[in-house]
N, CA, C and O atoms as CSV, one atom per row, in Angstrom:
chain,resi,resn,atom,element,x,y,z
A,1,UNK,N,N,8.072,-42.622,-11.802
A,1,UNK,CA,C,9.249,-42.619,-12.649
A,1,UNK,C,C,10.077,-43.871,-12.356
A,1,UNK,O,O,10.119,-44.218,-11.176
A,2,UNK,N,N,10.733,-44.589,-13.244
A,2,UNK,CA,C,11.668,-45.463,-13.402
A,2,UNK,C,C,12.468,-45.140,-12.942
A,2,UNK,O,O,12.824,-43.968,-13.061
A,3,UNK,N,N,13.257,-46.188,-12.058
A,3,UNK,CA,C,14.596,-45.771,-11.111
A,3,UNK,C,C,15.492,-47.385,-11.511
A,3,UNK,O,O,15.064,-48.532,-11.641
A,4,UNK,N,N,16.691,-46.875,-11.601
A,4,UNK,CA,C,17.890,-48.016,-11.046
A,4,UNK,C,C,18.526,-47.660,-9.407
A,4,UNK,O,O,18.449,-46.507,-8.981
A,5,UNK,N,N,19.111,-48.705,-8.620
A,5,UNK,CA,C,19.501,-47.967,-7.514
A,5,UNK,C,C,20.982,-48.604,-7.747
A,5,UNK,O,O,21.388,-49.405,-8.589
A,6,UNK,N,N,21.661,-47.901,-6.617
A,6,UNK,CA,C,23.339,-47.571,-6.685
A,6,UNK,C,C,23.089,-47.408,-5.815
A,6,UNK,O,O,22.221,-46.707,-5.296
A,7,UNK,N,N,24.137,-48.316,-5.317
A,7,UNK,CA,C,24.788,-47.959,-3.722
A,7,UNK,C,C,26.134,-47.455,-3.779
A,7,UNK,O,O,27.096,-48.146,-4.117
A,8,UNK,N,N,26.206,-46.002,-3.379
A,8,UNK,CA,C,28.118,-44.934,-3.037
A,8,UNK,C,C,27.776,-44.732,-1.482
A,8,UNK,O,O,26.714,-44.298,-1.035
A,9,UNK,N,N,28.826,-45.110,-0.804
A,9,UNK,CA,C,29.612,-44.448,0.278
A,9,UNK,C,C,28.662,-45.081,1.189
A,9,UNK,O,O,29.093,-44.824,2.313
A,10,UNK,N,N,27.469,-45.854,1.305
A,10,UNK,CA,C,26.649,-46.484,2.553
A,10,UNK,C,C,25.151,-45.737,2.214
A,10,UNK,O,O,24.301,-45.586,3.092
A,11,UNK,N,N,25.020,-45.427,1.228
A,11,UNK,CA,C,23.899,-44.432,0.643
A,11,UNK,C,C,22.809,-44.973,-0.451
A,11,UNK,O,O,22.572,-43.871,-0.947
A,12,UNK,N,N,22.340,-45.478,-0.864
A,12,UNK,CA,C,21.284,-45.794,-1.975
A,12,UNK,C,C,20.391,-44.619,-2.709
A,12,UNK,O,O,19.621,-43.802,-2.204
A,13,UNK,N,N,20.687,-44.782,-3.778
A,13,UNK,CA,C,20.330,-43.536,-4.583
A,13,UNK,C,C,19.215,-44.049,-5.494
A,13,UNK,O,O,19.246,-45.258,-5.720
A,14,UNK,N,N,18.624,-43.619,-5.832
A,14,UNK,CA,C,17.700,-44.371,-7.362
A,14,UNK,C,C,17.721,-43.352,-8.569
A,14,UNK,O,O,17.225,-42.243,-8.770
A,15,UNK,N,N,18.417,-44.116,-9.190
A,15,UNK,CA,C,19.143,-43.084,-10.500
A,15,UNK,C,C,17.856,-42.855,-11.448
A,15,UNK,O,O,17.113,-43.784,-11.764
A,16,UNK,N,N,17.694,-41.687,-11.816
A,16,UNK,CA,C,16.215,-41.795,-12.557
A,16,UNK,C,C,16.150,-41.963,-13.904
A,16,UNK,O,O,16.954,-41.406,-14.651
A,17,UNK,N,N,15.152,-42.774,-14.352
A,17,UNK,CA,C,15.541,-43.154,-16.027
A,17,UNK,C,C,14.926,-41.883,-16.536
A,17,UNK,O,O,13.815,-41.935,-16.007
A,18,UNK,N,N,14.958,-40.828,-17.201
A,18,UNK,CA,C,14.721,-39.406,-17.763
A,18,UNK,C,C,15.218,-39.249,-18.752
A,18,UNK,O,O,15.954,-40.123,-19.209
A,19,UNK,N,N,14.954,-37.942,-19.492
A,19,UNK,CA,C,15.112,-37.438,-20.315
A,19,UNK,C,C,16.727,-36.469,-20.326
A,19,UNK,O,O,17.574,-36.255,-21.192
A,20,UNK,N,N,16.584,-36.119,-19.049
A,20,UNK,CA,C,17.997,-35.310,-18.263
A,20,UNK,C,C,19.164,-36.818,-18.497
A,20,UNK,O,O,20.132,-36.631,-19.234
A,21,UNK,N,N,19.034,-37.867,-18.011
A,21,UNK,CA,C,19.684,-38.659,-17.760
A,21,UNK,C,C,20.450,-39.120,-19.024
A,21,UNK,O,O,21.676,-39.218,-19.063
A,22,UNK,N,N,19.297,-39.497,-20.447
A,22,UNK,CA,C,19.969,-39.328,-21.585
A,22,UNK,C,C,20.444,-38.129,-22.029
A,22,UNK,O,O,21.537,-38.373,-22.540
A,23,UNK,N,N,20.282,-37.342,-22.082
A,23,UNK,CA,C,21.232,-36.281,-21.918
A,23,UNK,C,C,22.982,-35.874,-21.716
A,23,UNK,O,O,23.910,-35.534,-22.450
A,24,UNK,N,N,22.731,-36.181,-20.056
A,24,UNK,CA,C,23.901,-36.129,-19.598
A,24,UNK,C,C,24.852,-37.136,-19.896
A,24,UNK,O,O,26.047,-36.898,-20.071
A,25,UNK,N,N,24.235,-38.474,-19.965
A,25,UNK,CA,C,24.889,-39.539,-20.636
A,25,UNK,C,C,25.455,-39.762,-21.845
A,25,UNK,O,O,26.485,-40.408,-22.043
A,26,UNK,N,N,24.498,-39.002,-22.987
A,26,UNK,CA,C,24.967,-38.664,-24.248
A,26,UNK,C,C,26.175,-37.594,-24.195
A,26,UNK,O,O,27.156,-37.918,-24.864
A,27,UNK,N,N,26.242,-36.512,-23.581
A,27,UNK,CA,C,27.241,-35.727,-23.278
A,27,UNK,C,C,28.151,-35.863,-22.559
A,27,UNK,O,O,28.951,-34.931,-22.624
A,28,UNK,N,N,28.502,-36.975,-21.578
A,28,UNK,CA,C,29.777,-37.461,-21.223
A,28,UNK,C,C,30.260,-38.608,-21.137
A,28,UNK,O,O,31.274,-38.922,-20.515
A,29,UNK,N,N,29.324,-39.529,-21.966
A,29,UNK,CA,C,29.982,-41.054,-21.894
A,29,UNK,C,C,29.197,-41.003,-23.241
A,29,UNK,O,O,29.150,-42.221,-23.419
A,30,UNK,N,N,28.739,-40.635,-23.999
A,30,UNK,CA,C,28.320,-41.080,-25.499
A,30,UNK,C,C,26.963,-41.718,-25.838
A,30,UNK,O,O,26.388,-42.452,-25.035
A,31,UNK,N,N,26.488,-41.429,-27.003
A,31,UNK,CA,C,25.198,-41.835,-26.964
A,31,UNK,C,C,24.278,-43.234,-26.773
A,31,UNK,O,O,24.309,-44.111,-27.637
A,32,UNK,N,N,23.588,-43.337,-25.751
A,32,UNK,CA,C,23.103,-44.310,-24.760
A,32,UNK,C,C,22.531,-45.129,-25.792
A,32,UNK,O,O,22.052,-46.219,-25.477
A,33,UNK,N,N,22.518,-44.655,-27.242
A,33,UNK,CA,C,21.891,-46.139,-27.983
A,33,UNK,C,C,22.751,-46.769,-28.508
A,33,UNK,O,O,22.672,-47.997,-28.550
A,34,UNK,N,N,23.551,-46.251,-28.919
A,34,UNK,CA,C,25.084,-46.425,-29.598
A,34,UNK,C,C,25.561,-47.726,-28.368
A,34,UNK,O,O,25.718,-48.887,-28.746
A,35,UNK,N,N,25.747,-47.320,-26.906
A,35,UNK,CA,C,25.979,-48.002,-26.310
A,35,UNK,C,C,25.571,-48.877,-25.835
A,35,UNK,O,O,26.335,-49.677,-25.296
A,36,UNK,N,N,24.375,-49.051,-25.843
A,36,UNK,CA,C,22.733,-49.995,-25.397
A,36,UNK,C,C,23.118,-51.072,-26.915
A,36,UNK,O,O,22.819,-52.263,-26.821
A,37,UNK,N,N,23.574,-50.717,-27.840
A,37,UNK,CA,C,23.640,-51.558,-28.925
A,37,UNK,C,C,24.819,-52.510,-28.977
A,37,UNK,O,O,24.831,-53.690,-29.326
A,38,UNK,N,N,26.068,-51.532,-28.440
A,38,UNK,CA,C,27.069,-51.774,-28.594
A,38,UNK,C,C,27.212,-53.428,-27.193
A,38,UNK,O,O,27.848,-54.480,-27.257
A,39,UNK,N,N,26.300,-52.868,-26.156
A,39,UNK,CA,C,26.145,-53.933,-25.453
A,39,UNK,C,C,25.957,-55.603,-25.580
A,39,UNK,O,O,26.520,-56.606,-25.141
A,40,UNK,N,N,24.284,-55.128,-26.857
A,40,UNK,CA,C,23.697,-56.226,-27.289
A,40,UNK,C,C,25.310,-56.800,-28.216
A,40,UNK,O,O,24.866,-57.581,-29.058
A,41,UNK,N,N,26.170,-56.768,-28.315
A,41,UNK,CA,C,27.074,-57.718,-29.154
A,41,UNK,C,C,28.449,-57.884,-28.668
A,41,UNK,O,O,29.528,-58.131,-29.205
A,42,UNK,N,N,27.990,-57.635,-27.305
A,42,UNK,CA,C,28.994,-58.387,-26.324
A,42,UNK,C,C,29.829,-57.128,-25.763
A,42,UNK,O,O,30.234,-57.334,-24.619
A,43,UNK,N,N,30.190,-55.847,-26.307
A,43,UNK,CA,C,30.832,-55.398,-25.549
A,43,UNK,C,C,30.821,-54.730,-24.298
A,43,UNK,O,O,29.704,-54.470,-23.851
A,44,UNK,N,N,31.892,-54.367,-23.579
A,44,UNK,CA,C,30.995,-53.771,-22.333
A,44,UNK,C,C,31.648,-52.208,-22.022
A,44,UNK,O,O,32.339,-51.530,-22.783
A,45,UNK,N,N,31.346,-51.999,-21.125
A,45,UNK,CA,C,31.497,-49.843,-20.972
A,45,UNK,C,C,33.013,-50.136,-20.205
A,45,UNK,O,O,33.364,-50.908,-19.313
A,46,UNK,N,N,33.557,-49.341,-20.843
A,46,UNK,CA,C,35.182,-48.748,-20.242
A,46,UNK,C,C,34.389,-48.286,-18.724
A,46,UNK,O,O,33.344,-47.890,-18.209
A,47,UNK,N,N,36.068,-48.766,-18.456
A,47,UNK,CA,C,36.056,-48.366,-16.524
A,47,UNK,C,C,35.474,-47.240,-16.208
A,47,UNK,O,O,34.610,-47.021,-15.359
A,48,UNK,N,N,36.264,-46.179,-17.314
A,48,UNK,CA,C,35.693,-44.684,-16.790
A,48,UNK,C,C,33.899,-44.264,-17.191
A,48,UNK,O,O,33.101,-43.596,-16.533
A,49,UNK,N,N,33.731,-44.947,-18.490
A,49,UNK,CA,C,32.380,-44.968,-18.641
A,49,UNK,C,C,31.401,-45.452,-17.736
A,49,UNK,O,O,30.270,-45.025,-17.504
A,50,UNK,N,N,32.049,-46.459,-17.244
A,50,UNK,CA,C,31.169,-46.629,-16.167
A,50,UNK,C,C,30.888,-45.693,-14.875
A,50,UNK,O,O,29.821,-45.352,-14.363
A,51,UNK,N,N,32.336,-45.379,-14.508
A,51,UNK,CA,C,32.356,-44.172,-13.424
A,51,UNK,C,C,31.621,-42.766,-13.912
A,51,UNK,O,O,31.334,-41.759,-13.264
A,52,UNK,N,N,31.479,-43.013,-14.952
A,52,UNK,CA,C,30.855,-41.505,-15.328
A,52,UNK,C,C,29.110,-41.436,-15.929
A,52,UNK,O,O,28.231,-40.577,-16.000
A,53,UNK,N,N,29.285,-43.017,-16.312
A,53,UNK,CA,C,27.623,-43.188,-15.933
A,53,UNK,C,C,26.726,-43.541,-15.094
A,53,UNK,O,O,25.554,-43.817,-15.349
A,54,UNK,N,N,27.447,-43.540,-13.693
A,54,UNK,CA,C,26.934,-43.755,-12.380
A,54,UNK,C,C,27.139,-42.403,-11.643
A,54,UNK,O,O,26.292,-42.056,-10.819
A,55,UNK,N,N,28.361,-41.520,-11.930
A,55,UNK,CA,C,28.251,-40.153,-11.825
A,55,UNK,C,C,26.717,-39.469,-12.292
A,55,UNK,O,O,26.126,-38.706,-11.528
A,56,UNK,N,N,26.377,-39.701,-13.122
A,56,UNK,CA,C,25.345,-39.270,-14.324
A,56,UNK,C,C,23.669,-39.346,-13.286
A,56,UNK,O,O,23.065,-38.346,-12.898
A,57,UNK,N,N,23.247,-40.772,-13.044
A,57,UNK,CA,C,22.613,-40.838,-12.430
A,57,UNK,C,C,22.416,-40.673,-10.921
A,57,UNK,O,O,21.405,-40.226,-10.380
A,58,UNK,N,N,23.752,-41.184,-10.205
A,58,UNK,CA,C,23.348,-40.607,-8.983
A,58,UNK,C,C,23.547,-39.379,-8.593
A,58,UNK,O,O,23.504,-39.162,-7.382
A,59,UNK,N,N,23.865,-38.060,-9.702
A,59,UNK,CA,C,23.938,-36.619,-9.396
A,59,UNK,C,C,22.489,-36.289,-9.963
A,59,UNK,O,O,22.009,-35.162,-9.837
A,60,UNK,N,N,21.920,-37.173,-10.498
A,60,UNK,CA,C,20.347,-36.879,-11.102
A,60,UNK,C,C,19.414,-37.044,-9.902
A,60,UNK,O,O,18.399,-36.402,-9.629
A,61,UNK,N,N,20.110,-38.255,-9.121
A,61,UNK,CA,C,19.465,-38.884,-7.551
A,61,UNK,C,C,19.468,-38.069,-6.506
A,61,UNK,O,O,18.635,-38.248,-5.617
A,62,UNK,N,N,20.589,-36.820,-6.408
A,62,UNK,CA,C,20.841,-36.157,-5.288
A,62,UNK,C,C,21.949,-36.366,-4.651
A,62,UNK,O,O,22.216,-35.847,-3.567
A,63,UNK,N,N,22.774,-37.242,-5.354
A,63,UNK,CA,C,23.993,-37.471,-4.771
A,63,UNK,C,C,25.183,-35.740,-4.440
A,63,UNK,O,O,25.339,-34.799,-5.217
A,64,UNK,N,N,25.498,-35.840,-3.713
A,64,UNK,CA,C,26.847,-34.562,-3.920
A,64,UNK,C,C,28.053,-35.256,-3.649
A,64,UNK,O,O,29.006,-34.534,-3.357
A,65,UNK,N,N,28.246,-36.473,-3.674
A,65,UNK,CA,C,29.448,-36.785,-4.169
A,65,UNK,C,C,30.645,-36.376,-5.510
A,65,UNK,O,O,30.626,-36.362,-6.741
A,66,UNK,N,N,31.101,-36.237,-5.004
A,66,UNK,CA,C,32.133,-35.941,-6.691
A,66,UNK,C,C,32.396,-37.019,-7.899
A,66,UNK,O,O,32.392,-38.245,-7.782
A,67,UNK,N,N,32.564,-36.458,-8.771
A,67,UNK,CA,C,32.964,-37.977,-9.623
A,67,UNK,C,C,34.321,-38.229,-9.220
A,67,UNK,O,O,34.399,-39.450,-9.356
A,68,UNK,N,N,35.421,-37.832,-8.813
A,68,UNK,CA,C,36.545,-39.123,-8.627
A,68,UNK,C,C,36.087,-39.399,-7.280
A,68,UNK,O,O,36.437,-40.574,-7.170
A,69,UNK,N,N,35.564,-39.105,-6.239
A,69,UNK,CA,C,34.878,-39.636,-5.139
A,69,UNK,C,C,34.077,-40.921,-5.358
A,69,UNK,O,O,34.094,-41.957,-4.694
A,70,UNK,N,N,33.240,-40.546,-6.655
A,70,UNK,CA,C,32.467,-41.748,-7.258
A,70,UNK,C,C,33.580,-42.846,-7.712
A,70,UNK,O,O,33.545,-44.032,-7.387
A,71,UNK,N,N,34.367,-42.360,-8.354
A,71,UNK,CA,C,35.480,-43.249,-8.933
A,71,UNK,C,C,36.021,-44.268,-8.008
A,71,UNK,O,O,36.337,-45.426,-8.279
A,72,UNK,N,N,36.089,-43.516,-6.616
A,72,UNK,CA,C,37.563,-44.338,-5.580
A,72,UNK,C,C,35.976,-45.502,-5.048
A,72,UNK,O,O,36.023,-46.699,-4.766
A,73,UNK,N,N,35.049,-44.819,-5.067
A,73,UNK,CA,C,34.110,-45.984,-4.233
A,73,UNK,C,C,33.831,-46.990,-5.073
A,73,UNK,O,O,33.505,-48.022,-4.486
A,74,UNK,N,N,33.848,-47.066,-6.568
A,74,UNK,CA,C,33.092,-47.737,-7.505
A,74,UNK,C,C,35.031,-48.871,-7.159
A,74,UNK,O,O,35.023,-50.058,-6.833
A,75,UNK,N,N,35.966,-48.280,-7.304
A,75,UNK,CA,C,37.418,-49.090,-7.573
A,75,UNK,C,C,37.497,-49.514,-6.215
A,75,UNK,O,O,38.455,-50.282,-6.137
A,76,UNK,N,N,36.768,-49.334,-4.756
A,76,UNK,CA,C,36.821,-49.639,-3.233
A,76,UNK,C,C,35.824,-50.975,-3.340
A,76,UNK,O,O,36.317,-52.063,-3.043
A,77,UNK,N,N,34.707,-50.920,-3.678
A,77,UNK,CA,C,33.821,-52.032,-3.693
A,77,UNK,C,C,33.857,-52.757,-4.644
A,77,UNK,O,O,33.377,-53.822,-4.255
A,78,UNK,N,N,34.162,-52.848,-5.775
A,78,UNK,CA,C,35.108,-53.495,-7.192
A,78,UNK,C,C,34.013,-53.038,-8.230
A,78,UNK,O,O,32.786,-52.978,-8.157
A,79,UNK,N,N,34.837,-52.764,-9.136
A,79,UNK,CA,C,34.275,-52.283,-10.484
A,79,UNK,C,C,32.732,-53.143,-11.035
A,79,UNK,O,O,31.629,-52.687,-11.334
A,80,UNK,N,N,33.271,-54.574,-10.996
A,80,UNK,CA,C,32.397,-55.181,-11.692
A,80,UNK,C,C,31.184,-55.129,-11.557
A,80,UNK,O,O,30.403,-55.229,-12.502
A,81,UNK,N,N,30.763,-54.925,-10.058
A,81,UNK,CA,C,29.637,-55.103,-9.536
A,81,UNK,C,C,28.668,-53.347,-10.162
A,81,UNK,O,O,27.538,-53.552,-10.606
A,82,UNK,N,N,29.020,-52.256,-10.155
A,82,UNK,CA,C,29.064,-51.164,-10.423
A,82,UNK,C,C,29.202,-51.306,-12.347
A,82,UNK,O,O,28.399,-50.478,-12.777
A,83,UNK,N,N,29.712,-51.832,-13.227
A,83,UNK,CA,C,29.398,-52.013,-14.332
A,83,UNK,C,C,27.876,-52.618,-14.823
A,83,UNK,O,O,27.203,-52.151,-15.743
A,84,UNK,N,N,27.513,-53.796,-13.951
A,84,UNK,CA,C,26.345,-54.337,-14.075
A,84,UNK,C,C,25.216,-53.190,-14.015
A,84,UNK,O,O,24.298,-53.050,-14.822
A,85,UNK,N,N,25.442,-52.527,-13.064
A,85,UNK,CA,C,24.646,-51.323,-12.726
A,85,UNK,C,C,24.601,-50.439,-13.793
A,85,UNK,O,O,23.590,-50.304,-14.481
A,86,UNK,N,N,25.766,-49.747,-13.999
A,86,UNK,CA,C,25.808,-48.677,-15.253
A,86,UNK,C,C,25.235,-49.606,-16.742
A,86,UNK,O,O,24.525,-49.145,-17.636
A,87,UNK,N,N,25.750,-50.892,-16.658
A,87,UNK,CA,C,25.130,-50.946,-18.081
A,87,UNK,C,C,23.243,-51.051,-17.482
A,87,UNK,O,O,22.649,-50.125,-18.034
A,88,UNK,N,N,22.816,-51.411,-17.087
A,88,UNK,CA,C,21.472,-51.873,-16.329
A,88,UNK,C,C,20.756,-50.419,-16.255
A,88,UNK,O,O,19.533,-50.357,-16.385
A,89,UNK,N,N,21.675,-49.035,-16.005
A,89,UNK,CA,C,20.971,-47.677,-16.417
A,89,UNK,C,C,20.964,-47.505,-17.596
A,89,UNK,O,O,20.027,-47.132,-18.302
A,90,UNK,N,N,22.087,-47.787,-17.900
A,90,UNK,CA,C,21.815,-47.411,-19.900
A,90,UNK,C,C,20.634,-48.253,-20.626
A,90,UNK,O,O,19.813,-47.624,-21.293
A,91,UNK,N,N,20.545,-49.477,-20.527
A,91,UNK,CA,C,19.446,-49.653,-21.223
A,91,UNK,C,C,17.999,-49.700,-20.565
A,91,UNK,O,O,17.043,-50.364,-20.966
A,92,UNK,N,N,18.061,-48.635,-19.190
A,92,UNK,CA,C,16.363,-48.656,-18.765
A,92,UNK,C,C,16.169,-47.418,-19.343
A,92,UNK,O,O,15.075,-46.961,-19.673
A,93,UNK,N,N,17.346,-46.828,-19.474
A,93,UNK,CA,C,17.505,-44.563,-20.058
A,93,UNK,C,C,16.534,-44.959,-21.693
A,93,UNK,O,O,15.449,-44.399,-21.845
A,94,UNK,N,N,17.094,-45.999,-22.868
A,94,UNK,CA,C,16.727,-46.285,-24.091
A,94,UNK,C,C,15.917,-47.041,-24.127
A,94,UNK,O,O,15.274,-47.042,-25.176
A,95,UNK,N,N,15.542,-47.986,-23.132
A,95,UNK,CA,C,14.341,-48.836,-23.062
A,95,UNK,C,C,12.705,-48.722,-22.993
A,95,UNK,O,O,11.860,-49.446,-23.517
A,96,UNK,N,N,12.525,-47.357,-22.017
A,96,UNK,CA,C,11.367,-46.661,-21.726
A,96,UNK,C,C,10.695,-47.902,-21.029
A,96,UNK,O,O,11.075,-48.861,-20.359
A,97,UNK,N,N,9.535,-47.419,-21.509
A,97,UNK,CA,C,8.629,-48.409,-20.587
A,97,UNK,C,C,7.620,-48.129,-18.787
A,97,UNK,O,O,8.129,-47.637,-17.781
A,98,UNK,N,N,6.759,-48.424,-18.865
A,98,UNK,CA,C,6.226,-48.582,-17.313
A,98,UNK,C,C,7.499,-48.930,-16.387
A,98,UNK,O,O,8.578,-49.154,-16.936
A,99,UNK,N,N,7.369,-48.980,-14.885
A,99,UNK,CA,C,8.028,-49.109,-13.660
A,99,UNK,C,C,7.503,-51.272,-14.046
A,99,UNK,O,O,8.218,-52.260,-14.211
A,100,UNK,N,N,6.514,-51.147,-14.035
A,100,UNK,CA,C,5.628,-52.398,-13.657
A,100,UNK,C,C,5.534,-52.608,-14.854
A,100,UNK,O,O,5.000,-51.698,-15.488
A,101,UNK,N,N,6.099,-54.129,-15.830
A,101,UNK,CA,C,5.833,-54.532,-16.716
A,101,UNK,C,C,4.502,-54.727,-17.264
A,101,UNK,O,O,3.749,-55.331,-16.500
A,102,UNK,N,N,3.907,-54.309,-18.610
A,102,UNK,CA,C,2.546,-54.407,-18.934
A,102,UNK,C,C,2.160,-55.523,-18.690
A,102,UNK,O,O,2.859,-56.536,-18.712
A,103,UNK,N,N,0.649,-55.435,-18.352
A,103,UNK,CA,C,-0.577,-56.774,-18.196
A,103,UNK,C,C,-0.213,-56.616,-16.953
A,103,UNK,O,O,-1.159,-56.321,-16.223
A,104,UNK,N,N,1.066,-56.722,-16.303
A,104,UNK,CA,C,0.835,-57.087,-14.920
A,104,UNK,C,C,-0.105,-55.647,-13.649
A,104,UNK,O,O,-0.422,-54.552,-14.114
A,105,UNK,N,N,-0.336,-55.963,-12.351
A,105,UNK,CA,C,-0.749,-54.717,-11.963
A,105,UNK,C,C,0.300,-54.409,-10.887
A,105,UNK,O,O,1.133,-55.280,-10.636
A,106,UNK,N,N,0.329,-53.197,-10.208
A,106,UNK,CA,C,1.656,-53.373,-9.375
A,106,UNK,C,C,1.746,-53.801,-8.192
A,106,UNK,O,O,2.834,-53.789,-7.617
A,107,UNK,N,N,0.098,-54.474,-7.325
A,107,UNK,CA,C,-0.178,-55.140,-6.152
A,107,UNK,C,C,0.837,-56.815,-6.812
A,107,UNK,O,O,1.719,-57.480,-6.269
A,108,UNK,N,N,0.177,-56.940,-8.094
A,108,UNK,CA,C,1.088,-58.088,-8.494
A,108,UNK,C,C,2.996,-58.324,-8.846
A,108,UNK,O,O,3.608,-59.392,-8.839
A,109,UNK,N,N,3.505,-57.030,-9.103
A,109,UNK,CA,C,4.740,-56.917,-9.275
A,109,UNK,C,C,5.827,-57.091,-8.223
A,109,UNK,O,O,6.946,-57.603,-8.271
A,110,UNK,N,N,5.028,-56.408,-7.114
A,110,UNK,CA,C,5.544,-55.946,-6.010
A,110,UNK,C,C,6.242,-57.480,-5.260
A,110,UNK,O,O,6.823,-57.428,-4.176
């Protein structure tokens, strides 16, 4: 399975690209193509969207952090870096695809 990773609290998670993931994403930050699109033309995810689409995946990861827990760490280590991330899950959630880009093999990816 396809993973993004996130780092909360000294922890690395690998948020899983799924079916659950669009899901939950569609149901609390809005639909991941809508936003995957909205990307491609420059705009980018509100603060809280972001906090709530890194909520999304790293509670998919095993995280038991809380989301304003998620919130104070994402606003402790600075937002921006944590936006790159959330948008970087949204379009692997609508992107699909292999782990290992086609043609290549994964002795070669690695």
């Amino acid at each position: 399975m396809r993973t993004v990773d996130v780092s909360l609290a000294g922890e690395v998670y690998e948020m899983p690209v799924s079916f659950a993931a669009i899901a939950q994403i569609s149901e609390r930050v809005g639909d991941p193509f809508a936003l995957a699109l909205s990307m491609t033309k420059g705009q980018t995810l509100t603060a809280i969207q972001t906090v709530d689409t890194i909520t999304v995946g790293a509670r998919l990861a095993g995280c038991k952090l809380e989301r304003a827990e998620i919130g104070e760490e994402i606003v402790k280590v600075g937002a921006q870096d944590f936006l790159k991330v959330a948008s970087s899950y949204i379009i692997a959630v609508v992107s699909g695809g292999p782990a290992v880009p086609a043609g290549a093999s994964k002795k070669k990816a690695r």
